[in-house]
GUSE-946338 format. One record per residue (C-alpha): residue number from 1; residue in three letters; x, y, z. Coordinates in pm, 1 decimal. Example, Ala and Ser with C-alpha at 12.3 -4.5 7.8 and 13.67 -1.06 7.14 Angstrom:
% GUSE-946338
+-----+------+----------+----------+----------+
|  nr | rest |       c1 |       c2 |       c3 |
+-----+------+----------+----------+----------+
|   1 |  ALA |   1230.0 |   -450.0 |    780.0 |
|   2 |  SER |   1367.0 |   -106.0 |    714.0 |
+-----+------+----------+----------+----------+
***
This chain:
% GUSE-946338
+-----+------+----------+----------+----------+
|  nr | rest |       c1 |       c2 |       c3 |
+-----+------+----------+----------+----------+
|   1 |  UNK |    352.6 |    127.7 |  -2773.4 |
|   2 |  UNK |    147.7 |     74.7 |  -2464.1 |
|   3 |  UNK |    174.5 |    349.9 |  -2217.7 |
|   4 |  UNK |    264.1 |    312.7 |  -1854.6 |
|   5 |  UNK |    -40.9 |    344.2 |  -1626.5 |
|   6 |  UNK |    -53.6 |    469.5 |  -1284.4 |
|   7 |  UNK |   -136.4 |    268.5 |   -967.6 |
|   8 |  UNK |   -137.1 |    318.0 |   -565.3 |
|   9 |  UNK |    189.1 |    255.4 |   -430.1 |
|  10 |  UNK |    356.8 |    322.7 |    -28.3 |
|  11 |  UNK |    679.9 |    256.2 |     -1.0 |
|  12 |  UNK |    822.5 |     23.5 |    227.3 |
|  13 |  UNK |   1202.9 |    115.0 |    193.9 |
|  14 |  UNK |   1473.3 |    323.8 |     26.1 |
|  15 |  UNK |   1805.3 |    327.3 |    -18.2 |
|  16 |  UNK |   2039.3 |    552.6 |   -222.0 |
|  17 |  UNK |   2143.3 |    449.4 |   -574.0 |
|  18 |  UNK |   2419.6 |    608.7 |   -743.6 |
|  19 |  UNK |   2491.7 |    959.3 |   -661.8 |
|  20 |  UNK |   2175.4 |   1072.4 |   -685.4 |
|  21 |  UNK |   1914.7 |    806.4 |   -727.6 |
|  22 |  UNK |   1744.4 |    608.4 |   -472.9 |
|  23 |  UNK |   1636.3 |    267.9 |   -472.9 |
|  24 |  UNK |   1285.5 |    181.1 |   -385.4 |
|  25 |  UNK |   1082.2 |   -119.2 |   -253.2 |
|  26 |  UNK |    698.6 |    -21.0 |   -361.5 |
|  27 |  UNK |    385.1 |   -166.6 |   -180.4 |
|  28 |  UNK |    149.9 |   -157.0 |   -510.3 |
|  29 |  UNK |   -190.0 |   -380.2 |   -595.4 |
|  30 |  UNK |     26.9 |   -578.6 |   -771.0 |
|  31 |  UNK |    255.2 |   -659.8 |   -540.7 |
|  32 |  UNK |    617.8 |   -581.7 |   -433.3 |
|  33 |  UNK |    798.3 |   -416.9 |   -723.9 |
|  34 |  UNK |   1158.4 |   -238.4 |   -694.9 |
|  35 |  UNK |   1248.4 |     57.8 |   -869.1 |
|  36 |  UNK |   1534.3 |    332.4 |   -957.3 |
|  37 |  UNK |   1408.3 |    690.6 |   -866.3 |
|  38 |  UNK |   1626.6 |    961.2 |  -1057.2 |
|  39 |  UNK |   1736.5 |   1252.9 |   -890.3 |
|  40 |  UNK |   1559.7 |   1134.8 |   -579.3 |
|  41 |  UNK |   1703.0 |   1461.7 |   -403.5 |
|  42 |  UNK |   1580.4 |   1694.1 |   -600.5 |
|  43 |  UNK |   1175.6 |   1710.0 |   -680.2 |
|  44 |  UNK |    971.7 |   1370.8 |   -550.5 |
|  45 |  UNK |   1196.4 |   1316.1 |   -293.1 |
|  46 |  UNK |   1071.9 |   1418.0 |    -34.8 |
|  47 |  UNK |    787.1 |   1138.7 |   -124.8 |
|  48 |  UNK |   1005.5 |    858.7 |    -91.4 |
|  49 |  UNK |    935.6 |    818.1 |    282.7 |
|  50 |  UNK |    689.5 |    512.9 |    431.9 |
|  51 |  UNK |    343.9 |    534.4 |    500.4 |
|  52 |  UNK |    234.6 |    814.7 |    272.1 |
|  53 |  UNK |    -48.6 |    699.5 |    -13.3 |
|  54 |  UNK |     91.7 |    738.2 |   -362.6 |
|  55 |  UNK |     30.6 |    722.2 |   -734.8 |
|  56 |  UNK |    337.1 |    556.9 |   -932.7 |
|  57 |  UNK |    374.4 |    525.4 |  -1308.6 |
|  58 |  UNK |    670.2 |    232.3 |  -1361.9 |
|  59 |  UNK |    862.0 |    150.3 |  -1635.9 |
|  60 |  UNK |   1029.3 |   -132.4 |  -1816.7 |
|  61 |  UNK |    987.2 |   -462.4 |  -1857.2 |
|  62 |  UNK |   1289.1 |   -633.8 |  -1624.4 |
|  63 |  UNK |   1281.2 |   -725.0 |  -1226.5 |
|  64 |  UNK |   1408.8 |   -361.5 |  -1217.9 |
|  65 |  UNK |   1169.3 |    -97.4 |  -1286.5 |
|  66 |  UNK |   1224.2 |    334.2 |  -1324.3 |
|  67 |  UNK |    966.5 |    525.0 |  -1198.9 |
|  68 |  UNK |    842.2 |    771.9 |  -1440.1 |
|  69 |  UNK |    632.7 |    939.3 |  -1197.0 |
|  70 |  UNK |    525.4 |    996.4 |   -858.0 |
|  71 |  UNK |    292.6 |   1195.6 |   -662.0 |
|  72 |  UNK |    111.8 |   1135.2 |   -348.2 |
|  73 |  UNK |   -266.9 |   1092.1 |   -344.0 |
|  74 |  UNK |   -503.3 |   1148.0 |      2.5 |
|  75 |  UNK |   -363.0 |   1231.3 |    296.1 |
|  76 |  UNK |    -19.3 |   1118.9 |    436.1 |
|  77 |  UNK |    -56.7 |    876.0 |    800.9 |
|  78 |  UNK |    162.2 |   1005.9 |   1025.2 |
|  79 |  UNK |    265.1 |    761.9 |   1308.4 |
|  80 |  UNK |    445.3 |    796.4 |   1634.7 |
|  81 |  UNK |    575.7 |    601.9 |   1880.1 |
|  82 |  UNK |    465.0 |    222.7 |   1943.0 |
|  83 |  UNK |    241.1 |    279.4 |   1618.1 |
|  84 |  UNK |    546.1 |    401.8 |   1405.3 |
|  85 |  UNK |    753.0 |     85.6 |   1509.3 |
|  86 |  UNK |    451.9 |   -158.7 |   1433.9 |
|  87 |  UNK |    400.1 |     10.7 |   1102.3 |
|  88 |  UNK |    784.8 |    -29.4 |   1024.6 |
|  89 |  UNK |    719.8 |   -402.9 |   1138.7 |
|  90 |  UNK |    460.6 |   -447.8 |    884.5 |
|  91 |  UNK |    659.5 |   -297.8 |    631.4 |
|  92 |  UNK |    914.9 |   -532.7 |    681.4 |
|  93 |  UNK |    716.9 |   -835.9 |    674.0 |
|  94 |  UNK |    599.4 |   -760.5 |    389.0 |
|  95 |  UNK |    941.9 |   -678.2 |    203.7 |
|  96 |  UNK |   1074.0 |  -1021.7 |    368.1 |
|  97 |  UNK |    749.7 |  -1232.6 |    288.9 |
|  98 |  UNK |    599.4 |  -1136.8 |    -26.0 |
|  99 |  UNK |    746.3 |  -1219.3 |   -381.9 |
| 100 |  UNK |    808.3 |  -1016.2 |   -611.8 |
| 101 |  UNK |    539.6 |   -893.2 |   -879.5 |
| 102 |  UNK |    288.1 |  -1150.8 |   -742.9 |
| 103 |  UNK |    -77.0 |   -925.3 |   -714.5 |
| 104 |  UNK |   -183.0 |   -923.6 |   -382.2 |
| 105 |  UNK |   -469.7 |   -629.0 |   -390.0 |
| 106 |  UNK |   -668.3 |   -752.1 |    -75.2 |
| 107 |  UNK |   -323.8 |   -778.8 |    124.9 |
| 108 |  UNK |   -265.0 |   -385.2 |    -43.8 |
| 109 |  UNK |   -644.7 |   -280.4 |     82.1 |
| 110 |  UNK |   -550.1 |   -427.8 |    406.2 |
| 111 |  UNK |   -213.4 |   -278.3 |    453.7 |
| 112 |  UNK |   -384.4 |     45.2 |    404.7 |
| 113 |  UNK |   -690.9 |     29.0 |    668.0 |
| 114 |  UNK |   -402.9 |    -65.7 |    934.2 |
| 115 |  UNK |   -234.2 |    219.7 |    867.5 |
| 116 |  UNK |   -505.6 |    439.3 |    916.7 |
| 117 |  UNK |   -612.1 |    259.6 |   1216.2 |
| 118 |  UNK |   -268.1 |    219.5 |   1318.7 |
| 119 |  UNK |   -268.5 |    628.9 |   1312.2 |
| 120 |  UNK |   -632.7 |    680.7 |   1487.3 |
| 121 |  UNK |   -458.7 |    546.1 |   1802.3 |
| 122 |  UNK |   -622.0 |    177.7 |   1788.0 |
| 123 |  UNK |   -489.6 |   -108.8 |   1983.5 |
| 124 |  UNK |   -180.0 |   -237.1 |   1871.6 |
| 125 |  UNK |   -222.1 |   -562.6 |   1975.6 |
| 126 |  UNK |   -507.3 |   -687.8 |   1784.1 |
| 127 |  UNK |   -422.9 |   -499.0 |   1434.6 |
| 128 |  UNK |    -78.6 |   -638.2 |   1417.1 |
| 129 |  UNK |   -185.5 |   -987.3 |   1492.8 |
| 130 |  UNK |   -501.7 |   -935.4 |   1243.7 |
| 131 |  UNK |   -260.4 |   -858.1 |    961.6 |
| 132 |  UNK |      5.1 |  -1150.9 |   1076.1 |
| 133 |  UNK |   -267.9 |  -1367.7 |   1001.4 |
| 134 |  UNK |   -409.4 |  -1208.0 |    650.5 |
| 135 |  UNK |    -87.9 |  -1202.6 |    550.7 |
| 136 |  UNK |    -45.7 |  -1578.5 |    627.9 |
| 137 |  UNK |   -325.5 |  -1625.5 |    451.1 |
| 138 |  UNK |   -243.9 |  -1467.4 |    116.9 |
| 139 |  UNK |     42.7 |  -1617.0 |     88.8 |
| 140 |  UNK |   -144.6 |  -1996.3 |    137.2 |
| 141 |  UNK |     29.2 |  -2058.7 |    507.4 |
| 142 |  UNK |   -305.9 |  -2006.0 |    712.6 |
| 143 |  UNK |   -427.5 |  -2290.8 |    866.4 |
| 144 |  UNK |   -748.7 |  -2408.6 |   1069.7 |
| 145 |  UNK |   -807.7 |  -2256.6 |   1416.4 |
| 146 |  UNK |  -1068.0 |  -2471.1 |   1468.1 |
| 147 |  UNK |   -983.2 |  -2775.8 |   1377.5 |
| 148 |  UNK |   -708.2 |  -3006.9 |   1409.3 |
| 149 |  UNK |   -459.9 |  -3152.1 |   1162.9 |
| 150 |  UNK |   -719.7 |  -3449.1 |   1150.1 |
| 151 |  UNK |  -1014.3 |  -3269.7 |   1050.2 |
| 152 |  UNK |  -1159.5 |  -3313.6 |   1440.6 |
| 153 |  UNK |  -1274.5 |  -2999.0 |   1626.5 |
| 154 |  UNK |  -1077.2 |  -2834.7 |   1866.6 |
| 155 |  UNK |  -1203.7 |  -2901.5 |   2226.6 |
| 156 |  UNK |  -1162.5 |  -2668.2 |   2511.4 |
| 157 |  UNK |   -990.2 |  -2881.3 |   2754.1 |
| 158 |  UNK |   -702.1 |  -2995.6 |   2438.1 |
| 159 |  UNK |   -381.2 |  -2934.6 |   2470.3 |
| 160 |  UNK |   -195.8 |  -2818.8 |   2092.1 |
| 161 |  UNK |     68.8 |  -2759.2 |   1908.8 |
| 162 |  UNK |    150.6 |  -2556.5 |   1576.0 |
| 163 |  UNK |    301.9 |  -2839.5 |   1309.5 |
| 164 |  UNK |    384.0 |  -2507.3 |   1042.1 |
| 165 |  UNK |    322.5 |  -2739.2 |    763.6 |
| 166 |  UNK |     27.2 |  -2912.1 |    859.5 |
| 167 |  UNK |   -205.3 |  -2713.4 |   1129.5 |
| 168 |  UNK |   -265.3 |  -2775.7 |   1534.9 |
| 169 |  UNK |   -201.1 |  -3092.8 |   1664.8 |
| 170 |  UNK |   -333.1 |  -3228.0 |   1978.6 |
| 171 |  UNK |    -88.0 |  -3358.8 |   2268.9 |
| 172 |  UNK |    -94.3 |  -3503.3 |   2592.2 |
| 173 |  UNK |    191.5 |  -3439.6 |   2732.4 |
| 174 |  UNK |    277.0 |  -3069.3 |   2851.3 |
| 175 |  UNK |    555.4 |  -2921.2 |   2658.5 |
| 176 |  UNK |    686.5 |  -2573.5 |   2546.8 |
| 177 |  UNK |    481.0 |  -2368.6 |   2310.5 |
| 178 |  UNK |    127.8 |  -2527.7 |   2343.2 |
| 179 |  UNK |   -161.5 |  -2366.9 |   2347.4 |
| 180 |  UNK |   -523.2 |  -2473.7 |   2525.6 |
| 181 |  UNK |   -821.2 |  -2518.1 |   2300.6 |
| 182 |  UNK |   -993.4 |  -2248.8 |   2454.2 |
| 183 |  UNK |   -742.6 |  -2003.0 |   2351.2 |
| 184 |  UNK |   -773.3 |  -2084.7 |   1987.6 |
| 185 |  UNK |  -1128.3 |  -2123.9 |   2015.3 |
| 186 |  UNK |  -1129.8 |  -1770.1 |   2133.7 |
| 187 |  UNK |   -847.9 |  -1658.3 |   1813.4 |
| 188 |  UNK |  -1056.3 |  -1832.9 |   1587.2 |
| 189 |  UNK |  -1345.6 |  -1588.7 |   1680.6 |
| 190 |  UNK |  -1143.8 |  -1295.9 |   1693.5 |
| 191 |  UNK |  -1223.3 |  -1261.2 |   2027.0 |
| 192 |  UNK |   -967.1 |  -1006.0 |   2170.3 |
| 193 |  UNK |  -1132.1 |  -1027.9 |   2547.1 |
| 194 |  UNK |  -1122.7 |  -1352.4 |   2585.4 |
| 195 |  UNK |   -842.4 |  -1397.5 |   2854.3 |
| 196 |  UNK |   -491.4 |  -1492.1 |   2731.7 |
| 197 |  UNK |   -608.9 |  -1429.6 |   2347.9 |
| 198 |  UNK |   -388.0 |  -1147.8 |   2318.1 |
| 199 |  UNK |    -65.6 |  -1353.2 |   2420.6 |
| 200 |  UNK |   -169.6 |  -1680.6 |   2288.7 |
| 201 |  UNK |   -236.4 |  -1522.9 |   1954.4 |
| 202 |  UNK |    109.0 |  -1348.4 |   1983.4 |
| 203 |  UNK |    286.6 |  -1691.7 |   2018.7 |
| 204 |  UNK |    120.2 |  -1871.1 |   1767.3 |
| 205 |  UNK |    182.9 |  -1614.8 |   1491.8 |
| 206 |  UNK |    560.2 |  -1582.2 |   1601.4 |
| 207 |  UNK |    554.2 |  -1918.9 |   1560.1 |
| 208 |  UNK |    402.9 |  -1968.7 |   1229.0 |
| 209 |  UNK |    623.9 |  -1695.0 |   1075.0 |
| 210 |  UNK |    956.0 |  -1799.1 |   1195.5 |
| 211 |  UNK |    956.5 |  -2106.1 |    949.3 |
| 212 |  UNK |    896.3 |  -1885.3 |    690.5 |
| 213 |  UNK |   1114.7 |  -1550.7 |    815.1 |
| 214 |  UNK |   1433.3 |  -1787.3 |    854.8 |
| 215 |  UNK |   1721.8 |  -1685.0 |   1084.8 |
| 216 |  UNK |   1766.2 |  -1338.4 |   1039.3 |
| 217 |  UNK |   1585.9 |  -1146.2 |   1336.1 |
| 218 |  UNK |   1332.8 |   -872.9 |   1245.0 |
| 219 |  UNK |   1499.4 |   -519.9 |   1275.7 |
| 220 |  UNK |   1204.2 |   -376.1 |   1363.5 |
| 221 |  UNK |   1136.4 |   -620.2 |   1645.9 |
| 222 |  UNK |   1454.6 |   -541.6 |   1755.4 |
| 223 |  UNK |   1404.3 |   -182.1 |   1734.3 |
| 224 |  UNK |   1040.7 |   -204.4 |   1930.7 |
| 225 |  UNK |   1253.4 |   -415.0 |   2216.4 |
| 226 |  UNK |   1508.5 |   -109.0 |   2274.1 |
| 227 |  UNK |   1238.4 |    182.0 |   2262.4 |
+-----+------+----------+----------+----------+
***
């Protein structure tokens, strides 16, 4: 009989189970997995709290998994503040984006380095919107930010507009929600200086993941608003 194996694991969310389980929403390199924790207020506990790097041996075979053991690995990241509410905000983009059991170890790797930057007291700003986009991008809704939806470059002086299915189109008329060439010239490079990066590329990714989010507002969003 083949043996369970341990992996890295955070967890993104709990919630009790029973009388004195919990049930658990794992971050692992193979993707989202959810799990029954017995006697989650006893021993282990106390592990079953976000952001803190951990080893979990799963079993069985169904959607449903038990965890058959748990231990934390490396040191925990402790956030505060604006950094705790963004890392909540990734957490929950991730439990409301990625399927289940689908392997997504470079969106795992990446999750990680955020946190830790996310606790060294980097700017907000750029991490979140660096992850909005990688985690576009592994689930196959990136598109180009440098060209347009017919294969032209994007010129400085355009005016465009985010079609979620297809990429940026150009327009010529002004209208809400466009954005000027030169502002996704300037996401395209990463280029955080450039003026009006920050808020363009703020738009454009609330944009792209409302299509894919659906109705239900972000709790964490609304959390960060009331802070």
């Amino acid at each position: 009989m083949e043996q369970p194996v341990g992996q890295p694991a955070f967890v993104l969310h709990s919630r009790a189970y029973r009388e004195t389980s919990a049930l658990v929403d794992f971050l692992t390199p193979q993707g989202l997995v959810r799990a029954v924790l017995r006697r989650a207020r006893g021993k282990g506990g106390s592990l079953v709290r976000p952001f803190v790097p951990l080893e979990v041996e799963l079993r069985g075979r169904g959607e449903l998994k038990n965890v058959g053991r748990l231990d934390s690995v490396g040191i925990a990241t402790w956030l505060s503040g604006d950094a705790l509410f963004s890392g909540l905000y990734l957490n929950e983009l991730l439990m409301r984006l990625l399927p289940a059991e689908v392997p997504h170890p470079a969106m795992f790797e990446h999750y990680t380095l955020t946190l830790r930057a996310l606790a060294e007291g980097r700017a907000l700003e750029p991490l979140l919107r660096a992850f909005e986009w990688r985690l576009l991008d592994e689930l196959g809704y990136a598109f180009s930010l440098d060209r347009d939806i017919n294969d032209d470059s994007l010129e400085a002086e355009g005016l465009y507009r985010l079609q979620v299915e297809a990429g940026l189109e150009r327009v010529h008329l002004l209208q809400p929600g466009l954005f000027t060439g030169v502002e996704l010239m300037a996401l395209a490079q990463a280029d955080w200086q450039a003026p009006g990066a920050l808020l363009a590329a703020k738009r454009l990714m609330r944009q792209a993941l409302a299509a894919h989010l659906g109705p239900k507002p972000l709790v964490s969003r609304e959390l960060f608003r009331k802070r």
